[in-house]
N, C-alpha and C positions, 0 to 999 in steps of 0.2 A: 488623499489618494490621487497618485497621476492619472492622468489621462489613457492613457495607456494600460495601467491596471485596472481600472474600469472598465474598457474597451473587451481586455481577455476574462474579465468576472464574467460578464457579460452574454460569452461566445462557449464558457465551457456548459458543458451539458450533461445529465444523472447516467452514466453508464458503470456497469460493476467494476471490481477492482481487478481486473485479469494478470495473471502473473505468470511467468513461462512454466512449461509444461502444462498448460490448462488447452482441452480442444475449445475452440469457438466456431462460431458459426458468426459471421459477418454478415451483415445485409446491407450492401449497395447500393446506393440510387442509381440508377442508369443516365447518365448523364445528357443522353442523346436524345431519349424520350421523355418528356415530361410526366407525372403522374402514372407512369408504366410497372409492371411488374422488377421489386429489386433483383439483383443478381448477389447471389448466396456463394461465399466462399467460407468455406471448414476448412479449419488445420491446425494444426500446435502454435501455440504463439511459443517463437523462440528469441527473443528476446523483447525489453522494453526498455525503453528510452526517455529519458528528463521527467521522471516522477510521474506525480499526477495531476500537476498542472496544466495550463491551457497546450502545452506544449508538448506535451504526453503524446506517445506513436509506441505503437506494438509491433511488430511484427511475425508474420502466421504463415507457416510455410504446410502446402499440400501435395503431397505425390498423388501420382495416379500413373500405375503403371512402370515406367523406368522415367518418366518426365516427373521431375521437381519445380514446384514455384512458389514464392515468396513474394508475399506484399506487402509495403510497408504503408500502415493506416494512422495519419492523427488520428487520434481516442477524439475528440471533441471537432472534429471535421461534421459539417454539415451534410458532407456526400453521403454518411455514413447511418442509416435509417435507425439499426440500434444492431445491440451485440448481445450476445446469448454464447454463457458458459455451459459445455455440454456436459465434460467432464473431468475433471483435478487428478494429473499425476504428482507423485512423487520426486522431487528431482532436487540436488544439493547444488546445483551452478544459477547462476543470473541470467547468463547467456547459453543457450543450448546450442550454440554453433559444432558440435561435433558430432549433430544430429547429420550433418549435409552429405559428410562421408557416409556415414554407416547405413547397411539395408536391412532386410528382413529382420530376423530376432534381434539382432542386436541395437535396432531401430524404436523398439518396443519400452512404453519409460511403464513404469509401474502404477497401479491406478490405484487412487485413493477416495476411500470415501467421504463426501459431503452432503451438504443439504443444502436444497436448492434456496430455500427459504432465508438461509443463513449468510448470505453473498452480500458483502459489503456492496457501497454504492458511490461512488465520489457524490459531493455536491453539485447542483446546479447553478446557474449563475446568480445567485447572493451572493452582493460582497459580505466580507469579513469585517466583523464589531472590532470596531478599534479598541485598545488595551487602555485602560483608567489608569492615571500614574495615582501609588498611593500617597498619600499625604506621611512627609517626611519626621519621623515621631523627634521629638529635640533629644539632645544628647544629655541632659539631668536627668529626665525621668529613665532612659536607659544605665544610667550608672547608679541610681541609686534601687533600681531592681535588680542591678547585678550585686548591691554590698547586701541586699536581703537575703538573696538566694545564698552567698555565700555564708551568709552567717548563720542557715541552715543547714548548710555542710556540716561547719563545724562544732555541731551539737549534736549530729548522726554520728559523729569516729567515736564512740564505746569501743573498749575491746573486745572483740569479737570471743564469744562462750565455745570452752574448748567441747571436743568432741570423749565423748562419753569409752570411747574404745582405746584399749591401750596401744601404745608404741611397738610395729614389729622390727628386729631387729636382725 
């Protein structure tokens, strides 16, 4: 494992698996104040980006009012104290970008039900068990359970026993 892959095992962190049209609830470190109250930003995450690797960013856009804004968060950023799924819409796109245009009703995605309980989680930083190469079987014993198997075949082909019902014509 490089250096580097260790570095992002390391840095990702247990947050659920959020997917667009899900509302969240973000909570912020405040950057300014040390150990101060976070700041809370809700809204639809309408899009996500580079999986769910160290490199994972959502992005959550909130109106209020006729004002729109969108932030875009690493999912495994440090600034980020934790994230809380509020509620799962329904929606058949990756990218909910035609959300920016659209207002009132037609703004609206369709709500689906969940359980809270039931919310995946990425991993935290454990690295991943490396794969065991298996032990390469020799190519006699594979050909000579392929002439067994075959010779099993060919003591199953009986002719098949006709069916009891006459010919319509």
């Amino acid at each position: 494992m490089s250096l580097l892959e260790l570095f992002n095992k390391k840095q990702m962190q247990s947050r659920p698996k959020v997917r667009p049209g899900d509302l969240v609830r973000v909570y912020q470190k405040d950057p300014v104040k040390e150990g101060g109250k976070p700041q809370i930003f809700e809204g639809i995450v309408i899009a996500r980006r580079h999986g769910f690797g160290a490199t994972a960013s959502i992005t959550v856009r909130r109106e209020s009012g006729d004002v729109a804004v969108e932030k875009t968060y690493p999912l495994h950023s440090p600034v980020i104290e934790k994230l809380e799924i509020v509620q799962r819409s329904q929606v058949r796109r990756a990218k909910l970008y035609y959300l920016r245009h659209t207002t009132g009703k037609k703004a609206r995605l369709k709500r689906k039900q969940f359980d809270l309980d039931q919310i995946e989680y990425t991993e935290a930083g454990t690295p991943a068990p490396e794969k065991a190469e298996k032990p390469q079987e020799s190519t006699e014993t594979k050909t000579e359970q392929s002439k067994e198997s075959a010779g099993s075949t060919e003591e199953s082909t009986e002719p098949a026993e006709k069916s009891t019902e006459p010919e319509k014509k």
